[in-house]
C-alpha positions as CSV (number, residue, x, y, z in Angstrom):
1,X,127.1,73.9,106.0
2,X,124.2,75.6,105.9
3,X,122.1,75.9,102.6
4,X,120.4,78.4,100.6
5,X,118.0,76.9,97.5
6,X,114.9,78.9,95.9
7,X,113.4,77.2,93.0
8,X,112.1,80.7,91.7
9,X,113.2,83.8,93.8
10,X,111.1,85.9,91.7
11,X,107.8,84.4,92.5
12,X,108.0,82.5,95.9
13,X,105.5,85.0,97.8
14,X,102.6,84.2,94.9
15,X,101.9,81.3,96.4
16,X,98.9,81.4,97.9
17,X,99.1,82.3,102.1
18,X,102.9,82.5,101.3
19,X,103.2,85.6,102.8
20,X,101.2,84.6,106.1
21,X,103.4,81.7,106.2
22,X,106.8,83.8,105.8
23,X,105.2,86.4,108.6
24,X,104.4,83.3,111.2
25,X,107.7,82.1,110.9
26,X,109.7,85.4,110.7
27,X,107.3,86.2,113.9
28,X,108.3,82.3,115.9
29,X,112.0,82.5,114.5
30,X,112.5,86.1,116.2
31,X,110.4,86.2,119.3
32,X,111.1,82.7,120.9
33,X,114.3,82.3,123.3
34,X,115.7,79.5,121.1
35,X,116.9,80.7,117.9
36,X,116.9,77.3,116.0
37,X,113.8,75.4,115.6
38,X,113.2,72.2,114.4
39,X,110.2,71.1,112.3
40,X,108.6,69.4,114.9
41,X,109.1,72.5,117.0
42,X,107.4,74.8,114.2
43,X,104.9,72.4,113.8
44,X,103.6,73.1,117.4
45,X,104.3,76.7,117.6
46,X,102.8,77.4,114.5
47,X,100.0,75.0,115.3
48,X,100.0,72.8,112.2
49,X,102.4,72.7,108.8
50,X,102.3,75.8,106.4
51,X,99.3,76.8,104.6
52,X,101.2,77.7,101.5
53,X,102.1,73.9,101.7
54,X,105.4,71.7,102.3
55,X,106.7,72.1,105.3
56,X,108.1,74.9,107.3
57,X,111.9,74.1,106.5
58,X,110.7,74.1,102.7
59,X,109.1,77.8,103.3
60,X,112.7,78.8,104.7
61,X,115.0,77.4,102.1
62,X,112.5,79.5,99.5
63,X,113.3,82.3,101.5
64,X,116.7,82.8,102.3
65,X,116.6,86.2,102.4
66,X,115.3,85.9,106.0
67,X,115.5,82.2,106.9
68,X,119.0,80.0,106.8
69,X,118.6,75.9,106.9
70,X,121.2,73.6,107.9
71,X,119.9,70.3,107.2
72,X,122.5,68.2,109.1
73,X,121.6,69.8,112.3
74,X,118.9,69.1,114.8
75,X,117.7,72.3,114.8
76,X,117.9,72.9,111.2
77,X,116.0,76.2,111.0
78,X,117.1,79.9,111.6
79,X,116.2,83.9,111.2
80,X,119.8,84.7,109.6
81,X,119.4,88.8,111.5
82,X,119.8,86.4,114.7
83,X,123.4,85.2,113.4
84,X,124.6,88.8,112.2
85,X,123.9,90.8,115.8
86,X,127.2,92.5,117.7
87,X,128.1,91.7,120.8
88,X,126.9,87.6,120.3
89,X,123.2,88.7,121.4
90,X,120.8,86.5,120.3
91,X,117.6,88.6,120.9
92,X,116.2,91.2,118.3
93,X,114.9,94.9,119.2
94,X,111.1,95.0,118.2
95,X,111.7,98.1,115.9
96,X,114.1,95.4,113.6
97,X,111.5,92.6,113.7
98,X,108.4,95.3,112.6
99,X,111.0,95.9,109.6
100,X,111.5,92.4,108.6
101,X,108.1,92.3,109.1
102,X,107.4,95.6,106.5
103,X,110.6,94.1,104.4
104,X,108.4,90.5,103.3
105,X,105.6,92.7,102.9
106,X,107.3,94.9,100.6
107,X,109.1,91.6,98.9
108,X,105.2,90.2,98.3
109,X,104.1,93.7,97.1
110,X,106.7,93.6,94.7
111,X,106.3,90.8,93.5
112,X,102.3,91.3,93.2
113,X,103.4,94.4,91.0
114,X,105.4,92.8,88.5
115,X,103.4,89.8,87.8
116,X,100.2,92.1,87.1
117,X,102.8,93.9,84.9
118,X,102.1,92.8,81.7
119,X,98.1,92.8,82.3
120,X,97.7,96.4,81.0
121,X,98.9,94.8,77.2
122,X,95.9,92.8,77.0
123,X,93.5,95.7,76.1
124,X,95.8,97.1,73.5
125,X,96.7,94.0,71.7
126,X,93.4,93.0,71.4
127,X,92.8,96.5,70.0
128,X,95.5,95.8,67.4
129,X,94.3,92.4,66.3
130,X,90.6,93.8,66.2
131,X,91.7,96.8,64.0
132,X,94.2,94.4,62.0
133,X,91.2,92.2,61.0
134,X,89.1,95.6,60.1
135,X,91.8,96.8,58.0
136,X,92.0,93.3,56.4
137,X,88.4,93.0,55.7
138,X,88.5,96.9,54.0
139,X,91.5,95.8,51.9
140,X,89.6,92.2,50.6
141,X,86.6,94.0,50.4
142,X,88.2,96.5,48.0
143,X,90.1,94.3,45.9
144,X,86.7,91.8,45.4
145,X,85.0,95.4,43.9
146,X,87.3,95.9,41.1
């Protein structure tokens, strides 16, 4: 049975060199002739474990939109577009792998996006506390008068 686990979908390429990680592996995981890989394997390919940390079958089970693991098996780690091709073909045009490529780029932009979302607020709600605290100060100062 093969597994799919993401401790938080929403934010796994803001991980620092994530998205270099995700690339190099999208990059081995399509390319190479064999289409599983075991950590050892990745290790040497990839020269070294992942940057964003773990290991390489950790990167893939945070990513299962392009990477499926099955623990149990010697060869635990897989692109899942390998495993959906007609005809049983095992090898992926270039023009799909450049859009994977452009998808987990897009996925990381996204996610960039959203998490600088709420950094626009900060100017205007310390506008709003500043002019709270003036209008405070105007109504204690006027009450202290009379």
């Amino acid at each position: 049975m093969w597994q799919l686990r993401s401790k938080s979908p929403d934010k796994q390429y803001l991980a620092p060199n994530r998205l270099a990680d995700v690339l190099a592996l999208i990059q081995v995981l399509a390319l190479d002739e064999y289409a599983h890989r075991t950590e050892g394997g990745l290790n040497s390919e990839l020269q070294g474990p992942p940057k964003s940390g773990g290991t390489w079958t950790d990167v893939a089970m945070m990513h299962p939109e392009f990477f499926r693991v099955q623990p149990e098996s010697t060869h635990p780690v897989s692109l899942v577009s390998r495993h959906v091709l007609p005809d049983g073909s095992r090898h992926l045009p270039a023009d799909f792998i450049g859009q994977l490529i452009t998808a987990a780029i897009d996925l990381y932009d996204r996610q960039v996006k959203r998490s600088e979302r709420w950094t626009y607020l900060v100017p205007i709600l310390v506008a709003l506390i500043v002019g709270g605290f003036t209008l405070l100060g105007v109504v204690l100062g006027q009450g202290s008068r009379q």
